[in-house]
KOLTILO-640654 format. One record per residue: residue in three letters; x, y, z of N, C-alpha, C, O in turn. Coordinates in nm, 3 decimals, always signed. Layout:
BEGIN
{residuo:ALA | nx:X | ny:Y | nz:Z | cax:X | cay:Y | caz:Z | cx:X | cy:Y | cz:Z | ox:X | oy:Y | oz:Z} .
...
***
This chain:
BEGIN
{residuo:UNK | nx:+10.427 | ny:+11.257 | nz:+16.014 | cax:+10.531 | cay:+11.183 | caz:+15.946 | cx:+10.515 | cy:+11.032 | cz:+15.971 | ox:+10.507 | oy:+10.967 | oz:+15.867} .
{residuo:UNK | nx:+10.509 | ny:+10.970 | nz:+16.073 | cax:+10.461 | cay:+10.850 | caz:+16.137 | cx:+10.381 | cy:+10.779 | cz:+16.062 | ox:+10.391 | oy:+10.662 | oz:+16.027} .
{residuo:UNK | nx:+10.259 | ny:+10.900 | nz:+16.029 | cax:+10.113 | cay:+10.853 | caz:+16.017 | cx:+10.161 | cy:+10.808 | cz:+15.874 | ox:+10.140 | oy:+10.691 | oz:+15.841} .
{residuo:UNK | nx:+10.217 | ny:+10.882 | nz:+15.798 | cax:+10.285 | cay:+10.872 | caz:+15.637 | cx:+10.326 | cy:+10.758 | cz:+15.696 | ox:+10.256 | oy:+10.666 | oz:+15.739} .
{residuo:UNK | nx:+10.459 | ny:+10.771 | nz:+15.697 | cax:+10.507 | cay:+10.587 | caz:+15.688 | cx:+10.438 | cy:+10.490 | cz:+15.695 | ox:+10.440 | oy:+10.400 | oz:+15.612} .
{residuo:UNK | nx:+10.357 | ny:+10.492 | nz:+15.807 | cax:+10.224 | cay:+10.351 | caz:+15.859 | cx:+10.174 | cy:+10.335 | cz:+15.667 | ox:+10.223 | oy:+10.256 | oz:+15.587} .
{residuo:UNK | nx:+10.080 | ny:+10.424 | nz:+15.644 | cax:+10.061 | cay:+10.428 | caz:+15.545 | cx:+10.081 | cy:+10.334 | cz:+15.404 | ox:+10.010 | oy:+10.248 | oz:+15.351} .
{residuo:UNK | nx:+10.224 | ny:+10.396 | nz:+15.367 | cax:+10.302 | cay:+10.342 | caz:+15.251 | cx:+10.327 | cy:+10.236 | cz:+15.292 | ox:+10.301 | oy:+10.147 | oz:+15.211} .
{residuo:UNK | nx:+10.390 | ny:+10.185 | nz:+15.434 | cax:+10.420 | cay:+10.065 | caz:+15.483 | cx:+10.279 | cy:+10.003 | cz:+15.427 | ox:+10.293 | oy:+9.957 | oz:+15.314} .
{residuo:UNK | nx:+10.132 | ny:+9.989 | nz:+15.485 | cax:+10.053 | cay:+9.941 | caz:+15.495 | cx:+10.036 | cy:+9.877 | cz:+15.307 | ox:+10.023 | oy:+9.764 | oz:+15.260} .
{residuo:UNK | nx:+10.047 | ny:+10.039 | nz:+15.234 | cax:+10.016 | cay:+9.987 | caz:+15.117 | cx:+10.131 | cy:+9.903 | cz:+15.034 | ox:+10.110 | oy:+9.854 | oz:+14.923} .
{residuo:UNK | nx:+10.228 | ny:+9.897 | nz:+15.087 | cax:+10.310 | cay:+9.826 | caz:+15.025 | cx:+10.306 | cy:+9.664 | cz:+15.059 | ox:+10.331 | oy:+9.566 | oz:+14.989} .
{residuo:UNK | nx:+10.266 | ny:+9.677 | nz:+15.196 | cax:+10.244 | cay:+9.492 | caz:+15.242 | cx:+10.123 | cy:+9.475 | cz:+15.175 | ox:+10.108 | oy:+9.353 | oz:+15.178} .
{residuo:UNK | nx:+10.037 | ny:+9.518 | nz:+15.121 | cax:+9.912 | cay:+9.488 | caz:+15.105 | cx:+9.923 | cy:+9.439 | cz:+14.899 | ox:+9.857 | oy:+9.349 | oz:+14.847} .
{residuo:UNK | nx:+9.987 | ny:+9.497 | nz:+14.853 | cax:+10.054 | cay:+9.475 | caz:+14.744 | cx:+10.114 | cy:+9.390 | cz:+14.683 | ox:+10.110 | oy:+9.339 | oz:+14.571} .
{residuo:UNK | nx:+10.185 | ny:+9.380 | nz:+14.794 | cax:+10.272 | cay:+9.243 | caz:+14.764 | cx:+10.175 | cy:+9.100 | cz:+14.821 | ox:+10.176 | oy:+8.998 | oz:+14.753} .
{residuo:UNK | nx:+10.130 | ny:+9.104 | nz:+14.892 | cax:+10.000 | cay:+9.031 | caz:+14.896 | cx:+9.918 | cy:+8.988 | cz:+14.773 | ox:+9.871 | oy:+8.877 | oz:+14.748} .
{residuo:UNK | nx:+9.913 | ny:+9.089 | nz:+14.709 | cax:+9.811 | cay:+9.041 | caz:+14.617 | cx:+9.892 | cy:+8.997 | cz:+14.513 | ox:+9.843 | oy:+8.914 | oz:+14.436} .
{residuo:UNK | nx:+10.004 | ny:+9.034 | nz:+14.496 | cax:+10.096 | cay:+8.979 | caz:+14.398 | cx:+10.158 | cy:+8.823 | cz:+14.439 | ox:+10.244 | oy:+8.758 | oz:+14.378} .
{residuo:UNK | nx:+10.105 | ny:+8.797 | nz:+14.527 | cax:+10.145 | cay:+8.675 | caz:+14.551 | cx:+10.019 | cy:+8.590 | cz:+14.534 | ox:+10.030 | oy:+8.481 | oz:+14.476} .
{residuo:UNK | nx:+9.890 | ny:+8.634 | nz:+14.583 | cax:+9.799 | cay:+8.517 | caz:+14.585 | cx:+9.786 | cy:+8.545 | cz:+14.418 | ox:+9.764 | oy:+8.430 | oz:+14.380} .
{residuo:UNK | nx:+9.787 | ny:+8.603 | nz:+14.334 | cax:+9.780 | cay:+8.636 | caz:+14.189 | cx:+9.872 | cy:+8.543 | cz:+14.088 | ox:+9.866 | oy:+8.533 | oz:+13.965} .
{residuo:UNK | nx:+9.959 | ny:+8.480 | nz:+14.184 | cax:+10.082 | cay:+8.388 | caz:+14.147 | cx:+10.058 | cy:+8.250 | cz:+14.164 | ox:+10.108 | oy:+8.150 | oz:+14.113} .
{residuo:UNK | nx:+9.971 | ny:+8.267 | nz:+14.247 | cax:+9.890 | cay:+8.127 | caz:+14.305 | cx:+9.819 | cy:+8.046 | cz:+14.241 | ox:+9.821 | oy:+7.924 | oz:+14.225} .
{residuo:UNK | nx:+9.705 | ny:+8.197 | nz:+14.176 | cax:+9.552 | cay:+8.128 | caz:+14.100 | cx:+9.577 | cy:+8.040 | cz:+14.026 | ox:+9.674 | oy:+7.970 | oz:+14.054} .
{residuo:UNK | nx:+9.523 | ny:+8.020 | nz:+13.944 | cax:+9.485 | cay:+7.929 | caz:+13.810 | cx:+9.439 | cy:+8.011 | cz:+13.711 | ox:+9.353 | oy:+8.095 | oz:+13.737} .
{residuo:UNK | nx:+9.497 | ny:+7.994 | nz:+13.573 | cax:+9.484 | cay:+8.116 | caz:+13.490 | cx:+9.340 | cy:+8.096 | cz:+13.470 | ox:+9.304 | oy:+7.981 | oz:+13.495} .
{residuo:UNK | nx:+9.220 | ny:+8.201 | nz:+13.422 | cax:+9.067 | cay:+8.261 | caz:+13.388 | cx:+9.100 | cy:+8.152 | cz:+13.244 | ox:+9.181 | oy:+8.170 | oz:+13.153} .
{residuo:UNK | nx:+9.041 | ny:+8.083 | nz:+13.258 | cax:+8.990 | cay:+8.058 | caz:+13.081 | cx:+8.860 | cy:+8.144 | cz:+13.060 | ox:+8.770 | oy:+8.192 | oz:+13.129} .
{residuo:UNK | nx:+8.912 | ny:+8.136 | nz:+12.881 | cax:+8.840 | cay:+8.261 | caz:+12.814 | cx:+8.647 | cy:+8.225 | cz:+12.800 | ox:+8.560 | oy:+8.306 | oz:+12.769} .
{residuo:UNK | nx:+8.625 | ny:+8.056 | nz:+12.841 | cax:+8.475 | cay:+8.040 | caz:+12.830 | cx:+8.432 | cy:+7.914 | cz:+12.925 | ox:+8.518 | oy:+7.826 | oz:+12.927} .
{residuo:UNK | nx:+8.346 | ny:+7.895 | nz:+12.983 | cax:+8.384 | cay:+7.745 | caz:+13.026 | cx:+8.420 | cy:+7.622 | cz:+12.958 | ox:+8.484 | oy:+7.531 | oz:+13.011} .
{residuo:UNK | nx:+8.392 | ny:+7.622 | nz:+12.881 | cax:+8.450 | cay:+7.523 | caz:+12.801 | cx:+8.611 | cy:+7.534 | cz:+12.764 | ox:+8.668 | oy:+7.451 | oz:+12.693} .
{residuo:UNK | nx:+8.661 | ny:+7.620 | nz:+12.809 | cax:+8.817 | cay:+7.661 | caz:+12.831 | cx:+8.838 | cy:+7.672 | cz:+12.635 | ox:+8.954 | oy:+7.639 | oz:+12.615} .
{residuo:UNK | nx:+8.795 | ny:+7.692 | nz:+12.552 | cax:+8.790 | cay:+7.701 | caz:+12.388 | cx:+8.805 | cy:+7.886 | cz:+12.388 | ox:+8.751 | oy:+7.962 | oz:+12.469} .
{residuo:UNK | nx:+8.892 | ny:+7.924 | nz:+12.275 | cax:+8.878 | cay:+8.057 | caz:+12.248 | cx:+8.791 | cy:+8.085 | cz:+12.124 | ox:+8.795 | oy:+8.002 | oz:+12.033} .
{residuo:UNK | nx:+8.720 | ny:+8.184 | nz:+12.111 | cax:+8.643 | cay:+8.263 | caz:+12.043 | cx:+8.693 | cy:+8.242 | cz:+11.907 | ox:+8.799 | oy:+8.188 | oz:+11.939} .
{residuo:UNK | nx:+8.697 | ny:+8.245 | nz:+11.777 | cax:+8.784 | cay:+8.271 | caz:+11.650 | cx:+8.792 | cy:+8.396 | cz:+11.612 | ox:+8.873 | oy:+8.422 | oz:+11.523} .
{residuo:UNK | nx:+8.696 | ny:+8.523 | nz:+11.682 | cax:+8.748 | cay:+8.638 | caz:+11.687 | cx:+8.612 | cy:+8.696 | cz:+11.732 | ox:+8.512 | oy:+8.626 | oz:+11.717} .
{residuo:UNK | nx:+8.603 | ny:+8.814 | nz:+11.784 | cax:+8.562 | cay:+8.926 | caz:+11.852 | cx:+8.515 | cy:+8.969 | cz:+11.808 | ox:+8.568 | oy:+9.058 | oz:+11.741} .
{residuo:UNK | nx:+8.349 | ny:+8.947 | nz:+11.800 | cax:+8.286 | cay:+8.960 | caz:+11.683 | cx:+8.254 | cy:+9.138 | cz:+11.739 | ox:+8.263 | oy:+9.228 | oz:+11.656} .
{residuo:UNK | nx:+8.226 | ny:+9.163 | nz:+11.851 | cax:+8.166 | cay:+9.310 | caz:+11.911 | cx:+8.355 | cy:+9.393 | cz:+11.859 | ox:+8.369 | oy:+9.479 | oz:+11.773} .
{residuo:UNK | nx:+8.416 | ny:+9.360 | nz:+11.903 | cax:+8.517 | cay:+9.477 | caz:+11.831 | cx:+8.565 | cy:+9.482 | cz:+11.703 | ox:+8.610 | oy:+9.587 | oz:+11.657} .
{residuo:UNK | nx:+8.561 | ny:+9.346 | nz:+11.619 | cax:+8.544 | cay:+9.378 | caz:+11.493 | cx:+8.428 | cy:+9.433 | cz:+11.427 | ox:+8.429 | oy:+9.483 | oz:+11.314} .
{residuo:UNK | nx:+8.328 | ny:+9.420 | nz:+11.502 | cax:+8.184 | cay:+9.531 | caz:+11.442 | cx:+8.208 | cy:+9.678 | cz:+11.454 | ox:+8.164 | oy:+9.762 | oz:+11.376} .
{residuo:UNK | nx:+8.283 | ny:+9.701 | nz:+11.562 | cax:+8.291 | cay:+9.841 | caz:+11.623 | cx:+8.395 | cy:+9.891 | cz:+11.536 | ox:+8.378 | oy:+10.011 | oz:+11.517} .
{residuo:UNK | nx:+8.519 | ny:+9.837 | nz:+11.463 | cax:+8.634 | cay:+9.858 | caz:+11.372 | cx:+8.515 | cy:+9.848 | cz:+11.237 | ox:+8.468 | oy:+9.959 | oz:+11.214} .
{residuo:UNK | nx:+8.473 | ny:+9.764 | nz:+11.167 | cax:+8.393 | cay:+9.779 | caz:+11.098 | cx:+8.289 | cy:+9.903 | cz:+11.011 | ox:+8.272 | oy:+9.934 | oz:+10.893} .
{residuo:UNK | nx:+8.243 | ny:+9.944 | nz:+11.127 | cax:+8.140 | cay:+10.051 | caz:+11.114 | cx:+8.171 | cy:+10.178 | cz:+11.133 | ox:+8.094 | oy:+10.270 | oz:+11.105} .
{residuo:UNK | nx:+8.354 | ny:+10.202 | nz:+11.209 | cax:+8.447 | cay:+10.318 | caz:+11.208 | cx:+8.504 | cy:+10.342 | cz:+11.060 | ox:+8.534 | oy:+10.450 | oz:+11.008} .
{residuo:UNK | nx:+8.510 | ny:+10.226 | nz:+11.012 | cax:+8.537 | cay:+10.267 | caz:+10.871 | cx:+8.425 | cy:+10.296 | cz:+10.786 | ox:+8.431 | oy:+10.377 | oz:+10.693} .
{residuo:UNK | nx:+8.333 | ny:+10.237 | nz:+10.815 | cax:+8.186 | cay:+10.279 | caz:+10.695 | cx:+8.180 | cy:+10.406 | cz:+10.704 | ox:+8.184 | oy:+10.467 | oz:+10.597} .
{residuo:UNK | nx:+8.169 | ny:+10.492 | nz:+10.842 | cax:+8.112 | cay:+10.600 | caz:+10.875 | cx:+8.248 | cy:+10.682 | cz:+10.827 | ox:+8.225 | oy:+10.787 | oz:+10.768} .
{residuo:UNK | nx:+8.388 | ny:+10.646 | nz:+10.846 | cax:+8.513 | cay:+10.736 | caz:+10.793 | cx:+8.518 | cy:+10.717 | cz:+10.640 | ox:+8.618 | oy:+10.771 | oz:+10.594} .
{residuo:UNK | nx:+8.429 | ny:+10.648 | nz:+10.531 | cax:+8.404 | cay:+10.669 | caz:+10.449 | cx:+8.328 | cy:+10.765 | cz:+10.392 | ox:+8.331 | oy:+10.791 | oz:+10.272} .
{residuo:UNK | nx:+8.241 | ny:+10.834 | nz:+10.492 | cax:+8.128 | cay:+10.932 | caz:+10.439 | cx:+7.985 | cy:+10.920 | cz:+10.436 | ox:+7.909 | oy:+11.010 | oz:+10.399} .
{residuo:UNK | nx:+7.940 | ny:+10.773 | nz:+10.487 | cax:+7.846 | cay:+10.754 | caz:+10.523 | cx:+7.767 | cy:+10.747 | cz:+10.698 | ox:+7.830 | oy:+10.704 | oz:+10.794} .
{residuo:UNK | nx:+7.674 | ny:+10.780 | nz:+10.705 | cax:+7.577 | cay:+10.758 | caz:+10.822 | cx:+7.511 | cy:+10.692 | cz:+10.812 | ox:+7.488 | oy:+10.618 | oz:+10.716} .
{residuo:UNK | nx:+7.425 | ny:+10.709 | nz:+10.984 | cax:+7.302 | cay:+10.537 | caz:+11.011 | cx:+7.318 | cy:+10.414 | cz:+10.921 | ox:+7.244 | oy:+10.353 | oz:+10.844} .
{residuo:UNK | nx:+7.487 | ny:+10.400 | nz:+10.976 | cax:+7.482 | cay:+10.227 | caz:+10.946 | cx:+7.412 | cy:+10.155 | cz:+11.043 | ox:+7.377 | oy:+10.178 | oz:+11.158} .
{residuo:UNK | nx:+7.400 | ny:+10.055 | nz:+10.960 | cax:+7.284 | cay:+9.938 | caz:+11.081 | cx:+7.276 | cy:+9.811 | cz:+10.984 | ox:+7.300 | oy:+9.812 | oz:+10.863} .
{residuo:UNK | nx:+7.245 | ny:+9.724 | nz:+11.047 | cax:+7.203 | cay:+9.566 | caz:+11.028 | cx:+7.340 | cy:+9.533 | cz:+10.948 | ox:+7.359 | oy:+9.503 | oz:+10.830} .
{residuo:UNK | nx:+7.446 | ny:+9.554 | nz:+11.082 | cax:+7.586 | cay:+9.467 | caz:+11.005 | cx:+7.587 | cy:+9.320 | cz:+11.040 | ox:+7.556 | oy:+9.277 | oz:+11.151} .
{residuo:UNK | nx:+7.620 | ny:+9.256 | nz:+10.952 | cax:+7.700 | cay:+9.105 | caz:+10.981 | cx:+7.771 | cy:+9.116 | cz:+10.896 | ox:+7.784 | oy:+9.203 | oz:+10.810} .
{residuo:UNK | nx:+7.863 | ny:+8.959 | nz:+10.934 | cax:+7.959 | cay:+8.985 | caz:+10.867 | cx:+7.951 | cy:+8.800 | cz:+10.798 | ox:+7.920 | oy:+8.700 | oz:+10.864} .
{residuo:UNK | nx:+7.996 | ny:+8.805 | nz:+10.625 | cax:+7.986 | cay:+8.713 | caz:+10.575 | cx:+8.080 | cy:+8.573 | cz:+10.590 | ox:+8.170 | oy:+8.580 | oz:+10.674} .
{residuo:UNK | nx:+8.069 | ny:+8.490 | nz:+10.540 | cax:+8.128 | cay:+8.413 | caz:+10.592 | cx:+8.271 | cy:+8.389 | cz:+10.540 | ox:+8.340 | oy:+8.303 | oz:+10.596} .
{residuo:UNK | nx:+8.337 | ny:+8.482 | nz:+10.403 | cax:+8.415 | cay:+8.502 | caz:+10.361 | cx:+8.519 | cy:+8.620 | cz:+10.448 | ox:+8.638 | oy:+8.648 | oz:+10.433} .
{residuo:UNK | nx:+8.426 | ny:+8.667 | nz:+10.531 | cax:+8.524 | cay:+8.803 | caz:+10.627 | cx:+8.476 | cy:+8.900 | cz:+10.619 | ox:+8.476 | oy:+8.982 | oz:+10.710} .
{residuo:UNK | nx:+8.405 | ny:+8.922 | nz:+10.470 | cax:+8.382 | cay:+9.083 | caz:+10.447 | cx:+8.253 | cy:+9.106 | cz:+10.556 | ox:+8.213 | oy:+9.008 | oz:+10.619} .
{residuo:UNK | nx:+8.190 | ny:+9.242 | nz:+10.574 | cax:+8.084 | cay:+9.276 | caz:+10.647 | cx:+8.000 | cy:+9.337 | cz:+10.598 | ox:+8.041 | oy:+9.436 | oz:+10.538} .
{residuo:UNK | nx:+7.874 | ny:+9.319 | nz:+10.596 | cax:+7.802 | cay:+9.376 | caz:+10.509 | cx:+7.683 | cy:+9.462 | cz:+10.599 | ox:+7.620 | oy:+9.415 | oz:+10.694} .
{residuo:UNK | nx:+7.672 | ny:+9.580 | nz:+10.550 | cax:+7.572 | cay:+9.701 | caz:+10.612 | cx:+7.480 | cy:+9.772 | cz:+10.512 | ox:+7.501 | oy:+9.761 | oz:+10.392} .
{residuo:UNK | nx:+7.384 | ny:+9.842 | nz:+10.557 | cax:+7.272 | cay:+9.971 | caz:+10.540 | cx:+7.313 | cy:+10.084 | cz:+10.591 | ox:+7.309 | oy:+10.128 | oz:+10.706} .
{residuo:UNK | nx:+7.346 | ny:+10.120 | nz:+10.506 | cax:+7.393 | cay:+10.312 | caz:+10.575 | cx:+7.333 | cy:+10.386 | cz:+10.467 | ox:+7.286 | oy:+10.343 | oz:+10.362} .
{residuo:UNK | nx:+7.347 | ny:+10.537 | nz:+10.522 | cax:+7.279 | cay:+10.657 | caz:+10.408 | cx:+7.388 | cy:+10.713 | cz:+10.388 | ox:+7.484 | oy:+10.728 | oz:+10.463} .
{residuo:UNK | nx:+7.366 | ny:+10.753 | nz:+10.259 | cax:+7.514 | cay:+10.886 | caz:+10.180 | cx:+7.418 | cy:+10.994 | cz:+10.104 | ox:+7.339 | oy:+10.942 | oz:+10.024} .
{residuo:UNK | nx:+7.413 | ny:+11.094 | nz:+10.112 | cax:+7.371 | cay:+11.211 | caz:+10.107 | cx:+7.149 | cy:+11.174 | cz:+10.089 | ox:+7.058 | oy:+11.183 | oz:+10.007} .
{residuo:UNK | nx:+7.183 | ny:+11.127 | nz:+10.257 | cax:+7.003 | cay:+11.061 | caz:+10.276 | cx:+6.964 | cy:+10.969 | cz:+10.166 | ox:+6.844 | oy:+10.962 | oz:+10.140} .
{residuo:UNK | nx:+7.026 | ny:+10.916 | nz:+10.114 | cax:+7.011 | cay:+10.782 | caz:+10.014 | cx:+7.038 | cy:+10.659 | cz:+10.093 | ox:+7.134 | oy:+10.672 | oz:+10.168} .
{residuo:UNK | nx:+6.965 | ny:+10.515 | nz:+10.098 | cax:+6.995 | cay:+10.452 | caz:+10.190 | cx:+7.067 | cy:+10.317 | cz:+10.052 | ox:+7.020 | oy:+10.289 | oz:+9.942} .
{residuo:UNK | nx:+7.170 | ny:+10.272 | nz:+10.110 | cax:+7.266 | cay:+10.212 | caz:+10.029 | cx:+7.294 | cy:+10.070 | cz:+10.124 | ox:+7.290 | oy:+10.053 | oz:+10.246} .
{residuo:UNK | nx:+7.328 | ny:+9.969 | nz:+10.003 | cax:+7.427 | cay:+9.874 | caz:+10.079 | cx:+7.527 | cy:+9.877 | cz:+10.077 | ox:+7.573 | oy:+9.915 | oz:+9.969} .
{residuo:UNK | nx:+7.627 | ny:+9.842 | nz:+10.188 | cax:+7.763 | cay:+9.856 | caz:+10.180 | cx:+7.853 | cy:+9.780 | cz:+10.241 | ox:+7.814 | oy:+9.732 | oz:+10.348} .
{residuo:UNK | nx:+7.981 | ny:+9.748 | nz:+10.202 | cax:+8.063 | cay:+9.633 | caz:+10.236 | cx:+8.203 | cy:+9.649 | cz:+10.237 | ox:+8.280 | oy:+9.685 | oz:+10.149} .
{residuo:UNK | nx:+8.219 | ny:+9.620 | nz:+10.333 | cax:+8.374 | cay:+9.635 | caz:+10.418 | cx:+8.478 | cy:+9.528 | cz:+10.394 | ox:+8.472 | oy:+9.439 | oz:+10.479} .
{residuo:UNK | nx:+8.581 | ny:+9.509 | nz:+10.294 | cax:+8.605 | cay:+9.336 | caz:+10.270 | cx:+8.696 | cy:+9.347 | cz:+10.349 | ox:+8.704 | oy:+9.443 | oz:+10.426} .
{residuo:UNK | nx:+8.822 | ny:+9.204 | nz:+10.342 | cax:+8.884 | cay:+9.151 | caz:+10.442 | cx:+9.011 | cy:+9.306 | cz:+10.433 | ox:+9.099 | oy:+9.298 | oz:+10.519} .
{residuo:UNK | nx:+9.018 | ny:+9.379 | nz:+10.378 | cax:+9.157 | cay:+9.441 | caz:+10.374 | cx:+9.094 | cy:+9.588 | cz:+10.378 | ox:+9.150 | oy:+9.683 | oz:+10.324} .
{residuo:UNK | nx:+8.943 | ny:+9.602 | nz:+10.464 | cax:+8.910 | cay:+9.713 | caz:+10.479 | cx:+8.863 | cy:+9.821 | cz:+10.401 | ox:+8.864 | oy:+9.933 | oz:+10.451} .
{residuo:UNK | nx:+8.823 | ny:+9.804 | nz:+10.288 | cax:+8.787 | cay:+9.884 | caz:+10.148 | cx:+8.651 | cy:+9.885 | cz:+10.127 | ox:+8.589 | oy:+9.795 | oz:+10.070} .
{residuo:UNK | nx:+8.597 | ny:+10.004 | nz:+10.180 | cax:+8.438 | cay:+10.028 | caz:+10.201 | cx:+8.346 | cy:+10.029 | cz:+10.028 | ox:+8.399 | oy:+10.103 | oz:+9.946} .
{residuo:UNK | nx:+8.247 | ny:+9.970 | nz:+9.989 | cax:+8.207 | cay:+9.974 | caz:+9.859 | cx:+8.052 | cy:+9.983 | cz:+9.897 | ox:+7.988 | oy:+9.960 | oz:+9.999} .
{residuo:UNK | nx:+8.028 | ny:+10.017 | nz:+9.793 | cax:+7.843 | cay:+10.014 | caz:+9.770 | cx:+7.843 | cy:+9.884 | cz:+9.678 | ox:+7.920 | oy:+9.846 | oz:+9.589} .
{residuo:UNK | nx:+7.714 | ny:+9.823 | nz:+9.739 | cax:+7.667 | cay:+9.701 | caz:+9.666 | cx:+7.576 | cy:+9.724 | cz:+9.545 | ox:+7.534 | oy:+9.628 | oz:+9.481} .
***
């Protein structure tokens, strides 16, 4: 029972510890240059290519994305290899 208490005691001072030097820091900027990104280009690729493939197509590859928003890919639909494009409001098309 002892040994319990020491314990929780231990993890509770140790906790609050870190919640304090955490109060301390200086917030992480997002680059050194302390500037944010204009967006995420690896999780908007990964949202991107969830929709190509929930359209019905496979082996998408060689996405970018244009400079208007939309994204443009190579995927196959029934082993046919196609271009295809994702615009700003998500609406998968063949080129």
């Amino acid at each position: 029972m002892n040994r319990t208490l020491l314990i929780v005691a231990l993890l509770g001072s140790t906790a609050a510890a870190a919640s304090v030097q955490a109060k301390n820091m200086p917030p992480i900027s997002p680059d050194p240059k302390g500037t944010v990104a204009p967006f995420n280009g690896t999780a908007e690729q990964a949202i991107a290519k969830d929709q190509i493939r929930n359209s019905g197509f496979t082996a998408v590859n060689s996405l970018w994305r244009q400079s208007d928003g939309s994204w443009h890919a190579r995927a196959q639909k029934n082993n046919v290899d196609v271009a295809v494009v994702v615009d700003r409001s998500g609406r998968v098309n063949t080129q």
